[in-house]
Structures are given as structure tokens and as C-alpha cells.
Steps between C-alpha positions, in 0.01 A plus 500: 500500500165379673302209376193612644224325248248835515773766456736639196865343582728802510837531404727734557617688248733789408508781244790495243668866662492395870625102409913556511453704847250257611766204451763690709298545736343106584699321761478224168506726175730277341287253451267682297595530153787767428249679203129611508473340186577184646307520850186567285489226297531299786249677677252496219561083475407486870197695441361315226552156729257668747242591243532169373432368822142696440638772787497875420811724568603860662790626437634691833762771420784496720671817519852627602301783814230311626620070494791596738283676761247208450730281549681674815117571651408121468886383643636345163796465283457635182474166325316256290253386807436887560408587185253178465339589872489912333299348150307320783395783679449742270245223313352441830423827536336563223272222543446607805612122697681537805918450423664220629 
């Protein structure tokens, strides 16, 4: 996530078919919650802590084709820190500001 005051905070986030794949395939899946169900409550709770801090959020789909080669084109595990740096990115991007 970025905490950057005049940008949306984005989050990365999965669809309910590609989330069982997805977990196999993080370098830390297991730590995520065994059922979608479960992940998106979570998720959701974390979201509404960041509009409550008066911050707007993106949700940035993470995908089973294109997170891997991401992730290999930019030199990182598929983990927690690479999917924070891709929501990152991708809401850099969109705003137009430079990625860190």
C-alpha cells in the first residue's frame, strides 16, 4: 500500500476463480486465509480503515498470467512486498506520479 496523501491507496486484490491458484503460487500463500470468503472480509476491514482515515482506495487485480511476469521483470519473489510495490505501481500509474 502507499500512503501518498493526494492519491487513492491501492490494494491488491484478487478475484474469487483465480484466489486458490493464486495462493499456490506466492512464495507466502499460507498466510493468506485458506477461503475467499475469509480473505475478503479481511480485505474489506482493511479497506474501510483507509477510508476512515479520509483516503480513497483502488483495488489492483492480481492475476495468475501477468503478477508472475511482473514480478520476474521487476526481480521479485512472488510475495507480500511484491504484491504491495505491484498495487503501488499500477496506482502510480494511473495517476500518472513517477513509481518508486
Amino acid at each position: 500500500m502507499t500512503d501518498i496523501d493526494d492519491r487513492a491507496v491501492g490494494i491488491a486484490w484478487y478475484r474469487e476463480d483465480d484466489y486458490l491458484l493464486l495462493r499456490t503460487m506466492f512464495q507466502d500463500g499460507d498466510v493468506l486465509p485458506a477461503r475467499f470468503a475469509d480473505w475478503l472480509a479481511k480485505a474489506r476491514t482493511l479497506e474501510q480503515r483507509i477510508l476512515n482515515n479520509g483516503q480513497a482506495v483502488e483495488h489492483v487485480y492480481i492475476d495468475p498470467v501477468s503478477f508472475p511476469l511482473w514480478c520476474e521483470s521487476h526481480g521479485l519473489a512472488m510475495n507480500a512486498m511484491a504484491r504491495t510495490r505491484f498495487a503501488d505501481d499500477a496506482v502510480a500509474q494511473r495517476h500518472s506520479v513517477p513509481p518508486s
